[in-house]
C-alpha positions as CSV (number, residue, x, y, z in Angstrom):
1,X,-9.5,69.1,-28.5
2,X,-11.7,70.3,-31.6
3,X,-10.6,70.8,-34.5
4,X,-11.4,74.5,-34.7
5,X,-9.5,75.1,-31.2
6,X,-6.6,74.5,-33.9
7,X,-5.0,76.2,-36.3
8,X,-5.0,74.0,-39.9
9,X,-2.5,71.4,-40.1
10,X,-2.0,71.4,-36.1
11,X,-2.9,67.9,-34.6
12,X,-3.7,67.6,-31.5
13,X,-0.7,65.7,-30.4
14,X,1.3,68.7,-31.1
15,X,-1.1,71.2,-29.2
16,X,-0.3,68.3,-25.9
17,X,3.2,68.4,-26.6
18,X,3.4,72.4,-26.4
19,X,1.4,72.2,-23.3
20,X,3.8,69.7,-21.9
21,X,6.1,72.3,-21.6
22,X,4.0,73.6,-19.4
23,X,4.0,70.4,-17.3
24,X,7.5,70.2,-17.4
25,X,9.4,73.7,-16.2
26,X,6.4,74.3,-13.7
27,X,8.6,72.0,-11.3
28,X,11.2,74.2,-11.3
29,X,9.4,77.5,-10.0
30,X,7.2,75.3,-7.2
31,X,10.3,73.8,-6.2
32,X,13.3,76.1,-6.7
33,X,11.5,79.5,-6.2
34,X,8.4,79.2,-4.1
35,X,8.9,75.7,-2.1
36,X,11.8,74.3,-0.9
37,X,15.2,76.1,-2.3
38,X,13.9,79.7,-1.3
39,X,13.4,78.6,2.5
40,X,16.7,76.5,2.2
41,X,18.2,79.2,0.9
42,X,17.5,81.9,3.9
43,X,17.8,79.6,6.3
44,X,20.7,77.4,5.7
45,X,22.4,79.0,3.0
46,X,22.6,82.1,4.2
47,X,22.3,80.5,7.9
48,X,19.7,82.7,9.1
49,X,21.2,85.8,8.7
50,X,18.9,88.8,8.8
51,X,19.6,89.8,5.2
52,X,18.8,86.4,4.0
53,X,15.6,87.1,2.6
54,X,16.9,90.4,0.9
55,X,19.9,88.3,-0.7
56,X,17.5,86.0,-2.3
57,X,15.2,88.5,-3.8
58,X,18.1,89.9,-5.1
59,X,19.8,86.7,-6.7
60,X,16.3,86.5,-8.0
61,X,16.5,90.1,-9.4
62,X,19.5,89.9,-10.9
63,X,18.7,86.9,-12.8
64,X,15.3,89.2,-14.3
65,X,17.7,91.9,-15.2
66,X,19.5,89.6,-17.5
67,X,16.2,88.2,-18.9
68,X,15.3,91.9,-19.8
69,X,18.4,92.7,-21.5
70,X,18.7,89.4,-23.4
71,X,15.4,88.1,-24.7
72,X,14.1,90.4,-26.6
73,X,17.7,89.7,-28.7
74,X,16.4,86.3,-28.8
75,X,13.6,86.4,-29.7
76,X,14.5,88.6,-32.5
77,X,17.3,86.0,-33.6
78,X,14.4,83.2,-33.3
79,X,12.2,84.5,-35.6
80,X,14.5,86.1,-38.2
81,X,16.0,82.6,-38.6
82,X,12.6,80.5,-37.5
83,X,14.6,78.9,-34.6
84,X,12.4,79.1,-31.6
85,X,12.2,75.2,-30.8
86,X,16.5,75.0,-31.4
87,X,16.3,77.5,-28.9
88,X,14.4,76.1,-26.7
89,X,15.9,72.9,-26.8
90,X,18.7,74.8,-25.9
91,X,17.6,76.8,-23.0
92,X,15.8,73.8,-21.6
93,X,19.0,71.9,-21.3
94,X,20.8,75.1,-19.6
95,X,18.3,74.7,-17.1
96,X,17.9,71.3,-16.3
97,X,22.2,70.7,-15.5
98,X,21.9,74.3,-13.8
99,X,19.1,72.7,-11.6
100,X,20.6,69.4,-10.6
101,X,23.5,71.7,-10.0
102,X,22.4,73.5,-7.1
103,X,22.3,69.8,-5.1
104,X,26.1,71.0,-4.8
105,X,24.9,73.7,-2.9
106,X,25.4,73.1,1.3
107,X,25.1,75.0,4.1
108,X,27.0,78.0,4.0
109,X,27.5,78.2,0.2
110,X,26.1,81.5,-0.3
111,X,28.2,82.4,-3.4
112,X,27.6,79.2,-5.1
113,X,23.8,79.3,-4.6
114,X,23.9,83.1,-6.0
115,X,25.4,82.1,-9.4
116,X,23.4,78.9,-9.8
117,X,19.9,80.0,-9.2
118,X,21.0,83.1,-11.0
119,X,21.8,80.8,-14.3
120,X,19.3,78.5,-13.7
121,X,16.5,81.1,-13.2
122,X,18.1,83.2,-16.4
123,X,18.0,79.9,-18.9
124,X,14.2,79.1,-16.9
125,X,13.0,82.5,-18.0
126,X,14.1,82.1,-21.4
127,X,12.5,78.8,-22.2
128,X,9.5,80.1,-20.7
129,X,9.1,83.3,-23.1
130,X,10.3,81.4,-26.3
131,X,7.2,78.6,-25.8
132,X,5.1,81.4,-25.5
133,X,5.6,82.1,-28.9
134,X,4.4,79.0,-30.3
135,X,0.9,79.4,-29.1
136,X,-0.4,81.9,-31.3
137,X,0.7,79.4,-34.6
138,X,-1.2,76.4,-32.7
139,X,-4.0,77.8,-31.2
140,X,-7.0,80.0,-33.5
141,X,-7.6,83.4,-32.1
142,X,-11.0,82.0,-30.9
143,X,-9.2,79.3,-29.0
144,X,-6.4,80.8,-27.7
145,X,-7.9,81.6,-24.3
146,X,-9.0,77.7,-24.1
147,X,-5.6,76.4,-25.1
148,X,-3.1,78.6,-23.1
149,X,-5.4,77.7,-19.9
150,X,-5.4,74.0,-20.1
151,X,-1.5,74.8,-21.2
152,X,-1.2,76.2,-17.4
153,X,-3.6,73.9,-15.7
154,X,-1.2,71.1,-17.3
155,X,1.6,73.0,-16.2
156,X,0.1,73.6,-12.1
157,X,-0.2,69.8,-12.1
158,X,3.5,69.1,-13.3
159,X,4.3,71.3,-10.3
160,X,2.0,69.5,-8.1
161,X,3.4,65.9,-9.1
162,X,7.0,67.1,-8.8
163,X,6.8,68.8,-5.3
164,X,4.6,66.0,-4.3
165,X,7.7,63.9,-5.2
166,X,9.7,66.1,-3.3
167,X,7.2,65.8,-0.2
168,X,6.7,62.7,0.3
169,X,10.8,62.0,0.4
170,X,11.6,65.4,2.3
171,X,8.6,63.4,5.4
172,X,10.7,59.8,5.2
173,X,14.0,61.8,5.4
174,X,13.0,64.1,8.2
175,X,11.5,60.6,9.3
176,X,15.5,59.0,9.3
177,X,15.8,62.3,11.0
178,X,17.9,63.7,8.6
179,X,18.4,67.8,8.0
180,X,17.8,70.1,5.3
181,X,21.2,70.0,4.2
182,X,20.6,66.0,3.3
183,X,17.3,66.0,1.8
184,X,16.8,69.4,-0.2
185,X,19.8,68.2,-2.3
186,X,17.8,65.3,-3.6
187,X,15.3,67.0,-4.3
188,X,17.1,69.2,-6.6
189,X,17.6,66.1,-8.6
190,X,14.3,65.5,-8.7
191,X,13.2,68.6,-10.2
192,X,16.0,68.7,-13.0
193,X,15.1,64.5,-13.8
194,X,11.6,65.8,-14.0
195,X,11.6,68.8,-15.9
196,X,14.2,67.2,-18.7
197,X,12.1,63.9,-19.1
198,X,8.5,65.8,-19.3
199,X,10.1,68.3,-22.0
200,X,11.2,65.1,-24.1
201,X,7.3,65.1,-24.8
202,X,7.7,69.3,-26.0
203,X,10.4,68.5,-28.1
204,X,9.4,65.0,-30.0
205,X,5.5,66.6,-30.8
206,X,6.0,70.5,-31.5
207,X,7.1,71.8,-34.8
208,X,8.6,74.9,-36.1
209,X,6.1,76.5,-38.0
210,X,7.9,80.0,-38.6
211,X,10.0,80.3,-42.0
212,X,13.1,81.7,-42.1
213,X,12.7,85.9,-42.6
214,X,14.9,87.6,-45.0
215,X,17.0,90.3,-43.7
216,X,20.3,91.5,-43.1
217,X,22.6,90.1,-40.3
218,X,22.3,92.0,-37.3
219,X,25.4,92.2,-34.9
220,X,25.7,90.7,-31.6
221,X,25.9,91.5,-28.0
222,X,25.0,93.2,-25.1
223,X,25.2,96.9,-26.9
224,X,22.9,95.1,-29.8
225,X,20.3,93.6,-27.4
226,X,19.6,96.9,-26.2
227,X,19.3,98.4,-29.5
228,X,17.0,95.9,-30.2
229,X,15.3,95.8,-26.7
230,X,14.8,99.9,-27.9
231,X,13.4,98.9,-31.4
232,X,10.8,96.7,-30.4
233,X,10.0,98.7,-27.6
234,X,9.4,101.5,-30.1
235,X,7.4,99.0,-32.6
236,X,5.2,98.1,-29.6
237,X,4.3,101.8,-29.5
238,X,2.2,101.3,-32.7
239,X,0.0,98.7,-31.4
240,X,-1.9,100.5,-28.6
241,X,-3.6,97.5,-27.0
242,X,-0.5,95.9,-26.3
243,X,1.3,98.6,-24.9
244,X,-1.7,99.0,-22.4
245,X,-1.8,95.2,-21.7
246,X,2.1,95.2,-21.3
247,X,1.6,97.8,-18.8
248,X,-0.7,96.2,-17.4
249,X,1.0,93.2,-16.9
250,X,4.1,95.0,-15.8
251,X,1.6,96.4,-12.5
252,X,-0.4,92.8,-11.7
253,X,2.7,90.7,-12.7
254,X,4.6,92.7,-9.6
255,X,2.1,91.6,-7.3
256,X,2.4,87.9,-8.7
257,X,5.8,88.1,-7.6
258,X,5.4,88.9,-4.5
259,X,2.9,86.1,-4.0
260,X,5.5,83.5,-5.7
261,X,8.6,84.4,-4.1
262,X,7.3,85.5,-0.5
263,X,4.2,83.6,0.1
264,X,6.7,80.7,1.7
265,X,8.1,83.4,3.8
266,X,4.6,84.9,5.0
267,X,3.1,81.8,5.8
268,X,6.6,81.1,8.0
269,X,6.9,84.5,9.9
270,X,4.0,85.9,9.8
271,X,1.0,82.9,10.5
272,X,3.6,80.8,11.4
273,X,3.5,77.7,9.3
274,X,6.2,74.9,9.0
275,X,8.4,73.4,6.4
276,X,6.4,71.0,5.6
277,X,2.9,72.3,5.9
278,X,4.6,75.4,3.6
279,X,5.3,72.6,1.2
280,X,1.5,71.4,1.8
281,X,0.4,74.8,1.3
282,X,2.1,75.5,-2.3
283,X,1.1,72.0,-3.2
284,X,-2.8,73.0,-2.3
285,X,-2.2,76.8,-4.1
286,X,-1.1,74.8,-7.5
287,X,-4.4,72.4,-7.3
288,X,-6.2,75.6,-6.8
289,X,-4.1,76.8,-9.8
290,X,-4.8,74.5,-12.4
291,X,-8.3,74.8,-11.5
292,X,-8.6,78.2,-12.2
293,X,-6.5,77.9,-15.3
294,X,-8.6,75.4,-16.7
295,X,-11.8,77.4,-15.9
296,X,-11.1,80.8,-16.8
297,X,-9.2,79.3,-19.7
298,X,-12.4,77.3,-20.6
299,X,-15.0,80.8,-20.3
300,X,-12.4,83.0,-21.4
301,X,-12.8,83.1,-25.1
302,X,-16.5,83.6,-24.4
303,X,-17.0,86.6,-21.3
304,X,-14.3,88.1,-23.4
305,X,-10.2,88.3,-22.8
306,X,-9.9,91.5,-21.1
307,X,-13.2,90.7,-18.5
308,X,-11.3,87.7,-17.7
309,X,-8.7,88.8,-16.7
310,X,-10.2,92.4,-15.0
311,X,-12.1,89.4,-12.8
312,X,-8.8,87.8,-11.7
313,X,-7.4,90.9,-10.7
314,X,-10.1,91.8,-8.3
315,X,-9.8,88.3,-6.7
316,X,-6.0,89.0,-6.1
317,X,-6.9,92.6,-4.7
318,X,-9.1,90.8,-2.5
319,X,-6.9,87.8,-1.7
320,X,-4.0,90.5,-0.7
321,X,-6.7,92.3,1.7
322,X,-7.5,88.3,3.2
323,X,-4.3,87.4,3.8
324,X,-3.3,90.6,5.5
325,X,-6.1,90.4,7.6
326,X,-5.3,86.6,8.4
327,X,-4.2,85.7,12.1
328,X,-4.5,82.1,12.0
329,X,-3.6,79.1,9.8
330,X,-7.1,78.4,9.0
331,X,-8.0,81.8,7.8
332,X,-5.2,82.1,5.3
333,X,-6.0,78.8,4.1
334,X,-8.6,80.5,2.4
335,X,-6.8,83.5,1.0
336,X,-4.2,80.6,-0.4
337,X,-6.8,78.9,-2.1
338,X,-8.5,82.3,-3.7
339,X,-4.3,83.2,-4.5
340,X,-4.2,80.2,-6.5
341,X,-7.3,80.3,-8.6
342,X,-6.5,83.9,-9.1
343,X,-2.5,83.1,-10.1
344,X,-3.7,80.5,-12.7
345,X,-6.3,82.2,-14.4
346,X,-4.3,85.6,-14.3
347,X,-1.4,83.7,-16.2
348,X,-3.2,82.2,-18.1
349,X,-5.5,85.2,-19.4
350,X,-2.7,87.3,-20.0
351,X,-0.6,84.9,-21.9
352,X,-3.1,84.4,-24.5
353,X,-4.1,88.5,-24.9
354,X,-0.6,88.8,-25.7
355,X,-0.7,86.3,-28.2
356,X,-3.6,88.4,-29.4
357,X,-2.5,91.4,-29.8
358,X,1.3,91.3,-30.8
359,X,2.1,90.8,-34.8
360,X,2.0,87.7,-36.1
361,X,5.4,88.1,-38.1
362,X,7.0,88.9,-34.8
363,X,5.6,87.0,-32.6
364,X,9.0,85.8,-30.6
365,X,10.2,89.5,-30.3
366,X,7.3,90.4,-28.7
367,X,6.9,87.9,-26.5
368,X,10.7,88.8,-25.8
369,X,9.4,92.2,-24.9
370,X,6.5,90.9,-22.4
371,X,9.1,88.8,-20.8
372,X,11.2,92.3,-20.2
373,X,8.1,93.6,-18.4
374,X,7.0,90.4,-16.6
375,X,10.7,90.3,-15.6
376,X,10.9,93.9,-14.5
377,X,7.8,93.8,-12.5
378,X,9.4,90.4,-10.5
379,X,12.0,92.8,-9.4
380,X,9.8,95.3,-8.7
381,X,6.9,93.7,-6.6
382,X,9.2,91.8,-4.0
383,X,11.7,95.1,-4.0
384,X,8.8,97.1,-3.4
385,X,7.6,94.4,-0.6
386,X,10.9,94.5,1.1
387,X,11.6,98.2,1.4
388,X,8.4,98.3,2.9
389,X,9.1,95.7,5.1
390,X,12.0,97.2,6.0
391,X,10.6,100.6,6.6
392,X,7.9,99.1,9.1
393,X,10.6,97.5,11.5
394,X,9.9,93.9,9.6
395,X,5.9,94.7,9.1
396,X,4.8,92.5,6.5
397,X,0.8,92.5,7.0
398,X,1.5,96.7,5.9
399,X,3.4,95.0,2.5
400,X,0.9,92.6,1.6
401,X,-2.0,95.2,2.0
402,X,0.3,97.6,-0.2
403,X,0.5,94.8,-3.0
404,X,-2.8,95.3,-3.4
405,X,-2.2,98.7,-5.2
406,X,0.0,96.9,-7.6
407,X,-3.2,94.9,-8.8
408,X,-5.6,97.8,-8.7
409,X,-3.4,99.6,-11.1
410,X,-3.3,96.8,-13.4
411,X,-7.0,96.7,-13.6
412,X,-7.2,100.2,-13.9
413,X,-4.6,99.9,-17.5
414,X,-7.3,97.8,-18.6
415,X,-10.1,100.3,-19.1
416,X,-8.6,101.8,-22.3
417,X,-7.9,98.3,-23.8
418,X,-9.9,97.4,-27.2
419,X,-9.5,93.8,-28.1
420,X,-11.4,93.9,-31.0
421,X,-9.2,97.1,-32.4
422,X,-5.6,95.6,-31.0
423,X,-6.2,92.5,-33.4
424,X,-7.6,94.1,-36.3
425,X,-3.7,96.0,-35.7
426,X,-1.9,92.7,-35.3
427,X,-3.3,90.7,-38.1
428,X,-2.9,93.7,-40.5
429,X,0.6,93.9,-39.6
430,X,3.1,93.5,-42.7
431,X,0.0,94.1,-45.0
């Protein structure tokens, strides 16, 4: 990486070892959410039950609740005492024993399952939002676009090389014809070894770069967090261009949801797929990923931040239209493929605008705040899915075709946007 992709004093081991992060929790979400626990978890878990896919986008809800509540306390603990890599040390262990955890969880072990994905996901979430912040103080604004994208397209091939781990020992164990309830275990243990020893990389190459901020103690707790949730939800207010981007994100990020919690489920039901051509699929959606992340992230800085990602979000408008119009395995090949191009360059893109647009001196908090409305919108989208689902007697072509709205209106929060005027309000913050 060049020299002027970096911000002065930033080597380029330490721009790797930030996007190693990357690389490393992306496991967890292709294994845990998308892959292999989510289908587990309807279908042996909650042993088929009709509700099964309702309890799991709950567990998952519950789990972005807490995320909204907490983080932005977090974040504003990180930064006022320049702790975001203790913290995500932190986190990052909470997630990786959470994760080899749920091989505890059997058949029938509904309530066990609940609390563990719901911790796991929590301390995920948080680690996720907290190296966020650390790309803004790697990357120059010129750059960012480039870095966060080969950041994701590092991170889609972690995911890639973990569930093709989990693959290849989920076909020899079905081969020793053994059940779901003996190989999904291990392959919990996979994911936790993997995303613990690729973070090693994370936490031996990034520095802390933030110094300590001189203030007054603020108190603790659930009532606090709020308070401060309100406080930098009012601060945001001040900076236009990132109140429309975290809109925004809030509309498109709901219709990323869907397509990372449900697409498993769709491609089951609906097209009917199997186990392990689901597993396939996923694998083939993350190549597609980290293509697109490494493209988009590659051009983005040049066509400009917000065309970047306004492009994206008419690919998923269209991918939602494909895959409800898809009868057969082939033809939804194709809307998988334009999904994952779309889901990597999306991320990407909107992960550096944020970076962008939200004060440098606060760059946690506000990164706390987008996690609130990334978070929210995961509710959102799959609840939104579901009651419609459920209103249609169990229709899901009518959801997916519905999603598309969710993208549509994310595009359409884009039109006021002014990059060039939302940093110009960022970098004179504190000034």
């Amino acid at each position: 990486m060049k020299q002027q992709a970096r911000q002065p004093g930033v080597r380029r081991r330490e721009v790797f070892g930030w996007a190693m992060y990357d690389f490393a929790n992306s496991g967890f979400t292709t294994v845990v959410i998308t892959a292999v626990f989510s289908a587990y978890f309807v279908g042996a878990v909650a042993e088929g039950a009709a509700w099964g896919a309702f309890a799991w986008t709950t567990t998952l809800g519950v789990s972005y609740a807490l995320v909204m509540l907490t983080m932005p306390a977090l974040g504003a603990w990180a930064d006022l005492h320049a702790a975001k890599k203790r913290l995500l040390m932190l986190v990052t262990a909470m997630c990786v024993m959470l994760t080899a955890c749920l091989a505890l969880v059997g058949p029938g072990d509904l309530w066990l399952a609940v609390l563990l994905v719901i911790l796991a996901n929590t301390a995920y979430s948080w680690g996720e939002s907290v190296s966020y912040a650390f790309l803004p103080e790697i990357a120059t604004p010129d750059a960012i676009g480039k870095v966060s994208g080969w950041g994701w397209g590092l991170g889609y091939a972690g995911g890639m090389l973990t569930l093709g781990i989990c693959l290849a020992y989920v076909l020899s164990a079905q081969a020793r014809g053994e059940t779901a309830g003996d190989f999904v275990p291990v392959t919990m243990l996979i994911t936790a070894v993997m995303y613990g020893a690729a973070s090693l990389f994370t936490f031996t190459l990034l520095k802390e770069r933030a110094t300590p901020q001189v203030a007054l103690a603020q108190p603790s707790g659930v009532h606090a967090s709020l308070q401060r949730l309100k406080a930098t939800w009012q601060a945001s207010r001040h900076y236009k261009d990132f109140s429309w981007l975290l809109t925004s994100a809030f509309f498109y990020q709901g219709g990323v949801a869907v397509a990372i919690t449900l697409a498993a489920i769709y491609a089951q039901q609906v097209i009917g797929f199997k186990s392990d051509e689901v597993m396939i699929l996923v694998f083939v959606i993350n190549a597609a990923a980290m293509a697109g992340a490494l493209a988009f992230g590659h051009f983005q800085d040049r066509l400009g931040h917000r065309l970047t990602l306004a492009l994206t979000l008419v690919g998923w408008a269209v991918t939602c239209v494909w895959a409800g119009l898809a009868t057969d395995k082939s033809t939804f090949w194709g809307a998988a493929w334009l999904a994952g191009i779309c889901m990597g360059s999306s991320q990407s893109s909107g992960r550096a605008m944020a970076g962008l647009l939200a004060p440098k001196q606060q760059l946690a908090e506000f990164y706390g705040l987008w996690s609130f409305a990334t978070r929210l919108a995961a509710i959102a989208g799959p609840m939104l899915y579901g009651a419609i689902t459920w209103a249609t007697d169990g229709d899901q072509r009518t959801a997916i075709f519905a999603t598309t709205a969710l993208f549509v209106l994310g595009l359409l929060c884009l039109i006021p946007m002014d990059m060039a005027r939302g940093r110009r309000s960022a970098e004179g913050a504190g000034h």
